[in-house]
N, C-alpha and C positions, 0 to 999 in steps of 0.2 A: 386236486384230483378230479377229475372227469366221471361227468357222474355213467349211469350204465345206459341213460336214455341213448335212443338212436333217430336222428330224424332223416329221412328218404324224401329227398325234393326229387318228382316228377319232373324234371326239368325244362321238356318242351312244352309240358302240359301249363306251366307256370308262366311260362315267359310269353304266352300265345293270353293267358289269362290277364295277365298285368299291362296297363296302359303303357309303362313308360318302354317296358320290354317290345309292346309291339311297335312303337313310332321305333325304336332303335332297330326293328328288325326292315323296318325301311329301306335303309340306308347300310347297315351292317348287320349279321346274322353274328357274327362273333361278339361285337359291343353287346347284343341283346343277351348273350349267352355269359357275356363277362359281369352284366346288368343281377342277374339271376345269381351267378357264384357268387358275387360279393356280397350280396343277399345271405347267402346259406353261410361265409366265413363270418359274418357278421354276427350272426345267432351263434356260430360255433364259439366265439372269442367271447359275448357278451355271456348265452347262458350257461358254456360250460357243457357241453355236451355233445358228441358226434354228428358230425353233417355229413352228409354226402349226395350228391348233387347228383341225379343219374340223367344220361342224354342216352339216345339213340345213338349208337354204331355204325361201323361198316367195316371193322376188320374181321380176323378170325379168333380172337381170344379179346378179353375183356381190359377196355384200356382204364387204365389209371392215373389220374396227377392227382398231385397235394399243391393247392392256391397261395398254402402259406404254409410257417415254418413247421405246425404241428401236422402228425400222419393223422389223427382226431377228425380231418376236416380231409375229403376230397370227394374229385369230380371222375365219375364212373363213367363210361363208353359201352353201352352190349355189345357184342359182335354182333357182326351182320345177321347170324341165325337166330337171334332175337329179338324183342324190344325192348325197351327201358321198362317198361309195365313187366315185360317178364322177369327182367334181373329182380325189379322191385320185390317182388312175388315170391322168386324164389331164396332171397334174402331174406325176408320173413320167415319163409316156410320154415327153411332150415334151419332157423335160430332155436335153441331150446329157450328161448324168452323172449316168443313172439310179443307180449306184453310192453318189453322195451323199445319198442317200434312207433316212429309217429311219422303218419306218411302223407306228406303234403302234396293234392292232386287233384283236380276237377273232373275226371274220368270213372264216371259210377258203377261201371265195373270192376275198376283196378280197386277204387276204396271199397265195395262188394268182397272183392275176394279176401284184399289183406286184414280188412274186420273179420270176415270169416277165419282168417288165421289167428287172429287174437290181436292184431295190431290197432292202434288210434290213427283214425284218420283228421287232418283238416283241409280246408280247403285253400284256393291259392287267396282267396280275399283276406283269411284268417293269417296265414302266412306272410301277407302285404304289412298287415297292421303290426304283428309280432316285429317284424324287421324297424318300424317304427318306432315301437318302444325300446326295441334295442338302439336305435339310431339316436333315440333323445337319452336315454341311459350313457351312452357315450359321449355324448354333448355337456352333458351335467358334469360328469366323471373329469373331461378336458376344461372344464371353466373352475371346477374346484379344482385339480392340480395347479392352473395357471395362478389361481390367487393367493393356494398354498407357498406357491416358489416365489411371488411378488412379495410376500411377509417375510419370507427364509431371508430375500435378500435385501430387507430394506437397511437402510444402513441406521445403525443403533446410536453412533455420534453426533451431536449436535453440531450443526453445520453455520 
């Protein structure tokens, strides 16, 4: 079950924030944005809890994909007549449990406003390290299955 938290990645504010996002934004502006999602599916799969990854726009209505199999986890687009800070903001607002909200961003206004609506903020460094733990949380998880299945299948006859 999924729990009821909600976390809001600032998405350009993140990827401009993070080392390896800016050398990818180099070279490709999509890899550094694909850099950033897999970040946020990462936290969605490890802790269990809603991501959504919001970017700036440029259509007329608010775009949407899901990175993977669950709707739990997706990447938001403003339209053009807004920003991603705005969407942010008025996601919060409108929530009757602004409280559920954790908004990952370096822009001291946007986290200004969404504390003022009740939301937690962190920052993209606090963000980097989170993805870390989840990253070794995962690592642990794939070396205990692999050792689980090498016992499952060891052969029990003497040879």
């Amino acid at each position: 079950m999924q729990s009821e938290r909600h976390l809001l990645i600032d998405g350009h504010n993140v990827l401009h924030a993070w080392e390896d996002s800016r050398v990818l934004m180099k070279t490709s502006a999509e890899s550094a944005r694909a850099h950033v999602i897999s970040a946020g599916v990462l936290i969605h799969d490890y802790e269990n809890i809603r991501v959504s990854i919001v970017f700036d726009g440029k259509g007329g209505e608010i775009g949407i994909e899901h990175p993977g199999r669950d709707a739990g986890c997706s990447v938001l687009y403003a339209p053009a007549s807004m920003t991603a800070d705005d969407l942010i903001e008025q996601m919060v607002g409108a929530s009757e449990r602004s409280q559920d909200y954790v908004v990952a961003t370096g822009d001291r206004m946007e986290r200004e406003t969404v504390e003022a609506l009740g939301a937690e903020c962190v920052s993209p460094s606090f963000l980097e390290e989170w993805v870390v733990r989840c990253r070794s949380r995962q690592s642990a998880a794939v070396s205990r299955r692999a050792r689980n299945q090498d016992q499952d299948w060891q052969n029990p006859l003497p040879l």
